[in-house]
PASEBA-945076 format. One record per residue (C-alpha): x, y, z negated; residue number from 0; chain. Coordinates in steps of 0.001 Angstrom, whole numbers. Each point is the difference from the previous one (the first is absolute). Layout:
% PASEBA-945076
X_Y_Z_NUM_A
...
% end
This chain:
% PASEBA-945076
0_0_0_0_A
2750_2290_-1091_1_A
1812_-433_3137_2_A
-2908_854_2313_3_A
-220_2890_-2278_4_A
3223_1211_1135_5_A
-162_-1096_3752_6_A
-3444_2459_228_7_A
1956_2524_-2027_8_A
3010_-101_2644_9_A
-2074_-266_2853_10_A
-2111_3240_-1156_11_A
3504_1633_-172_12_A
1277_-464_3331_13_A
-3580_306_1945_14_A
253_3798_-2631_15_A
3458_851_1635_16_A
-1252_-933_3711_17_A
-2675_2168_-630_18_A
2010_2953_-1514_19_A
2782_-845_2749_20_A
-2562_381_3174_21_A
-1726_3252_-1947_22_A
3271_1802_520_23_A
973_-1353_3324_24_A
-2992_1658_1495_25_A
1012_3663_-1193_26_A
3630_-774_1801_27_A
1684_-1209_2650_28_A
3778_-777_1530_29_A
1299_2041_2382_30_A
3731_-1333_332_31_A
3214_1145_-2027_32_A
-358_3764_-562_33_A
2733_1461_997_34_A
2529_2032_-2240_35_A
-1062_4107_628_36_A
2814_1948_562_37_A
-875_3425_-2023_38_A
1160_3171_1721_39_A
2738_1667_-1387_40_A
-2480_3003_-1643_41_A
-2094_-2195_-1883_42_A
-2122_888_-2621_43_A
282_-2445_-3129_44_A
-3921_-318_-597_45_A
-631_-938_3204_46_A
2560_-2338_62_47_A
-1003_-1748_-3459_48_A
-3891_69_989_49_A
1232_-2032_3285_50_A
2392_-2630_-1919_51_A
-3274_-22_-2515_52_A
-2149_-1285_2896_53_A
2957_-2390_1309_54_A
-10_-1561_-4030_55_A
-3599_-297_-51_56_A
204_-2488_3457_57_A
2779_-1464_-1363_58_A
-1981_-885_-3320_59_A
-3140_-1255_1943_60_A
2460_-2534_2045_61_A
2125_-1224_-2784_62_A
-3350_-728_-1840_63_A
-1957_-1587_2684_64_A
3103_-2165_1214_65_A
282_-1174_-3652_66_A
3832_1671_427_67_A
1856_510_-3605_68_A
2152_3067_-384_69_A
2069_1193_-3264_70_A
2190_3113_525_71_A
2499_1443_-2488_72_A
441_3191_-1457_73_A
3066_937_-1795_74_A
2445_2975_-594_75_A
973_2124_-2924_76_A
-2689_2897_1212_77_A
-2896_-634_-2605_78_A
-2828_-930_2166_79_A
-3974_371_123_80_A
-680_-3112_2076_81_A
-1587_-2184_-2649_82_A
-1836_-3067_1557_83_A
2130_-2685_-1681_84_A
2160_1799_-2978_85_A
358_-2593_-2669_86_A
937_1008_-3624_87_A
2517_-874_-2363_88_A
-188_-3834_34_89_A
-1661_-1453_-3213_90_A
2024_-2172_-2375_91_A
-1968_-2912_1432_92_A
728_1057_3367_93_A
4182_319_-764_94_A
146_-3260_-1182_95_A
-1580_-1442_3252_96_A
2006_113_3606_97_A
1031_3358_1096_98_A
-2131_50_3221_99_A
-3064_-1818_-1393_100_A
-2312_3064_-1040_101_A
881_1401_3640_102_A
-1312_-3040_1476_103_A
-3591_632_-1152_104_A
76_3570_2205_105_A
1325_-972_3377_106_A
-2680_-423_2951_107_A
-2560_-2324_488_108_A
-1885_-168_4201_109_A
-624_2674_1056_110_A
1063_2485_-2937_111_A
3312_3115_82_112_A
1768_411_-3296_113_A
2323_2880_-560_114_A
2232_-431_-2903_115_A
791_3288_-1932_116_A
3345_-1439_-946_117_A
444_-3716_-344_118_A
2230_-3033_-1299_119_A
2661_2364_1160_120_A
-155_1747_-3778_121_A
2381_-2479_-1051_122_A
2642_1181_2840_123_A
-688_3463_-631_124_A
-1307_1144_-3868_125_A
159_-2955_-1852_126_A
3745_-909_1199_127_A
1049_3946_-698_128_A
-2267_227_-3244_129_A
1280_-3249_-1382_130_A
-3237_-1033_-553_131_A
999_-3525_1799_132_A
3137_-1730_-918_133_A
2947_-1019_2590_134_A
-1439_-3456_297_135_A
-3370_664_1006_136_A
1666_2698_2669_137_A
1781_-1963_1693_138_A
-2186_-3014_120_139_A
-2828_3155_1542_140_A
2851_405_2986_141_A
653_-3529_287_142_A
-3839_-981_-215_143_A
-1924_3144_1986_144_A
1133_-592_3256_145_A
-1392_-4142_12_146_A
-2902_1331_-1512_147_A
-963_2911_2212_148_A
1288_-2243_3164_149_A
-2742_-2678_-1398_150_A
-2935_2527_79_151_A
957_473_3967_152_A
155_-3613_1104_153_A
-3514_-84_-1845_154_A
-1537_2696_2237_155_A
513_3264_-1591_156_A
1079_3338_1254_157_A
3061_1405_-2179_158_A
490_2912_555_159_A
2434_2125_-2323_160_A
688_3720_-107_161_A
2676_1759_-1801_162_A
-449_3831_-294_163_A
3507_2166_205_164_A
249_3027_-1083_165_A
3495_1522_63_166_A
1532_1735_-3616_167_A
-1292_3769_916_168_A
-3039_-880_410_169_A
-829_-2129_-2907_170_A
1324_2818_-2321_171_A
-2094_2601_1505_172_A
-2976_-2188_-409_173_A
872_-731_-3487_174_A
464_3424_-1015_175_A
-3432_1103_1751_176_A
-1334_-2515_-1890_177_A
1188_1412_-3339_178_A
-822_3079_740_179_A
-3350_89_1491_180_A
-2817_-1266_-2446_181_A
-2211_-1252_2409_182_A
2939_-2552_1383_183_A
1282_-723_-3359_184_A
-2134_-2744_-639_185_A
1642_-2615_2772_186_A
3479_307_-2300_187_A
-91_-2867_-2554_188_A
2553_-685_-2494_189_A
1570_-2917_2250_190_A
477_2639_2797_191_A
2047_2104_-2197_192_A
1367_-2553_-1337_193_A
1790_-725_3606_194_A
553_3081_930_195_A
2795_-401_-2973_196_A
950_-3383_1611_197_A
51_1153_3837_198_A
3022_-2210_869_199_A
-699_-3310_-1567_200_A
-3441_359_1886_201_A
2062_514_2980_202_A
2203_-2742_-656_203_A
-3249_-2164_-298_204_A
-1532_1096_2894_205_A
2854_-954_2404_206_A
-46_-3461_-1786_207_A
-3257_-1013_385_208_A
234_912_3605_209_A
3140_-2169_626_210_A
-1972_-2792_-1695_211_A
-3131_405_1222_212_A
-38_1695_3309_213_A
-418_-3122_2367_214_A
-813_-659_3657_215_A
-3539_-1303_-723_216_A
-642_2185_-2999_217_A
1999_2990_910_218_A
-81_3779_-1810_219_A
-1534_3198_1786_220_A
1545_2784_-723_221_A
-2320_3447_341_222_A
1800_3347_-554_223_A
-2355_1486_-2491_224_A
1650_3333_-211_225_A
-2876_1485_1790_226_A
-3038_-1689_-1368_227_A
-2169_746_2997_228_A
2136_-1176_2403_229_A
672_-2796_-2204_230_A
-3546_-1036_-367_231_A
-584_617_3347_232_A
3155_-2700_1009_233_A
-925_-2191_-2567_234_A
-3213_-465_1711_235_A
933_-271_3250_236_A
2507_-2856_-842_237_A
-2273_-1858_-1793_238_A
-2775_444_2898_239_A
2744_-1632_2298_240_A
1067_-3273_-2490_241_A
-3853_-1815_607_242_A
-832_-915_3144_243_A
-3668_1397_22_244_A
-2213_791_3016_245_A
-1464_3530_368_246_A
-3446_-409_-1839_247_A
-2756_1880_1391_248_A
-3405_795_-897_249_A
-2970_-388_1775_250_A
-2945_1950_982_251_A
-2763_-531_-3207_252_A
-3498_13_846_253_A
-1705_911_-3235_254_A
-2864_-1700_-1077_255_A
-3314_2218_-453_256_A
-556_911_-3348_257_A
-2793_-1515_-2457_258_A
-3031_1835_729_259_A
-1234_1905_-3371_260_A
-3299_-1940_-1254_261_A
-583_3193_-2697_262_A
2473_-1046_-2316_263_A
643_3487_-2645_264_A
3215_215_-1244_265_A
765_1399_-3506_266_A
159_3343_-521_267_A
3210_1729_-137_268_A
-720_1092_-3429_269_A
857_-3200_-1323_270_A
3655_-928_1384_271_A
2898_1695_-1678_272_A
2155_1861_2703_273_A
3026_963_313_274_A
903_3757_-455_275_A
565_2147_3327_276_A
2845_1788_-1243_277_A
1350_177_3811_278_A
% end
């Protein structure tokens, strides 16, 4: 009994994402590889970013209707507002388990884009510098990441890393505007202080988790965040270019005609609480 239970159950599921799957199909269709726009050399950046916008939104709609998998990397020393996946401090339960096990839990299922706001890279980067790791769990991170991050590509998943530079200048000025302006200062936590005092050993770090970890199949992408527009704008771009999507379009919608009113009297506006017009 229980297991025809579960076989109705199953078979509910999959006749549910057929459904779901041909509801969205009719709203798009393929029209080949788009091909990469070259933007003219006075470009404005809002146009630009409502364009790559409309390119991720396609991209999104084939990735989920092909079932495709896709986990891309954020890291750099820049503090960063990108918070989709942004795990905490680990728990005491979670320490005492494999270093790459709570990670495991985020990364894409079919059809589903996960952006990690930093990663299993803090222990290259701000646990190695902070001490907050020992030397044997380091180096068993460089020895281990690369098997493990080359295992989540031979089981179908798009890696894709980014590493945002930003040269010495640069960082300072941003730290001081940070200090000094009171609507910025909230993005500067105690740990970025904290390595702005220890600029080199992050450094040192840095350049040792790429020479362990930037491989052939699961290679680093540098984007020179020293401008952040045009960085965003590159970093966007390039990650348009790493999934093979086709150029999703939409459709012409007929809409249906709308339920005729049968004399149906709606509450009076005296009842509902709005919102203040203050603009």
């Amino acid at each position: 009994m229980l297991k025809n239970r579960k076989s109705a159950t199953a078979d509910k599921s999959v006749r549910r994402d057929a459904k779901e799957t041909a509801a969205v199909e009719q709203y798009w269709h393929a029209a080949g590889r788009p091909k990469s726009r070259k933007p003219p050399k006075d470009y404005k950046y809002v146009d630009e970013l409502a364009h790559l916008q409309f390119e991720l939104i396609k991209l999104q709609e084939w990735v989920r209707l092909h079932g495709l998998k896709v986990a891309v990397i954020f890291e750099g020393r820049d503090p960063r507002v990108w918070r989709v996946v942004a795990l905490g401090t680990p728990t005491s339960r979670e320490r005492s388990q494999w270093y790459f096990q709570r990670y495991v839990a985020e990364l894409p299922a079919r059809g589903e884009i996960v952006l990690f706001d930093r990663s299993w890279y803090n222990r290259a980067g701000v646990e190695r510098v902070m001490e907050f790791c020992n030397e044997d769990e380091y180096q068993e991170f460089l020895r281990s990441c690369p098997v493990f991050e080359e295992m989540l590509v031979r089981s179908g998943i798009y890696l894709i890393k980014y590493w945002f530079s930003v040269n010495d200048e640069e960082q300072e000025r941003r730290f001081q505007e940070r200090i000094q302006n009171p609507i910025k200062r909230w993005k500067l936590s105690p740990m970025d202080v904290e390595s702005r005092k220890r600029w080199v050993d992050y450094s040192r770090a840095k350049d040792l988790m790429f020479e362990h970890t930037d491989r052939k199949k699961t290679p680093w992408h540098v984007v020179n965040a020293d401008d952040k527009k045009r960085a965003r704008l590159n970093c966007i771009r390039h990650l348009l270019d790493q999934i093979p999507y086709q150029d999703m379009r939409p459709v012409q919608i007929e809409l249906p005609p709308r339920q005729p009113d049968t004399g149906y009297k709606r509450p009076k506006k005296s009842t509902q609480r709005f919102v203040p017009q203050v603009y």
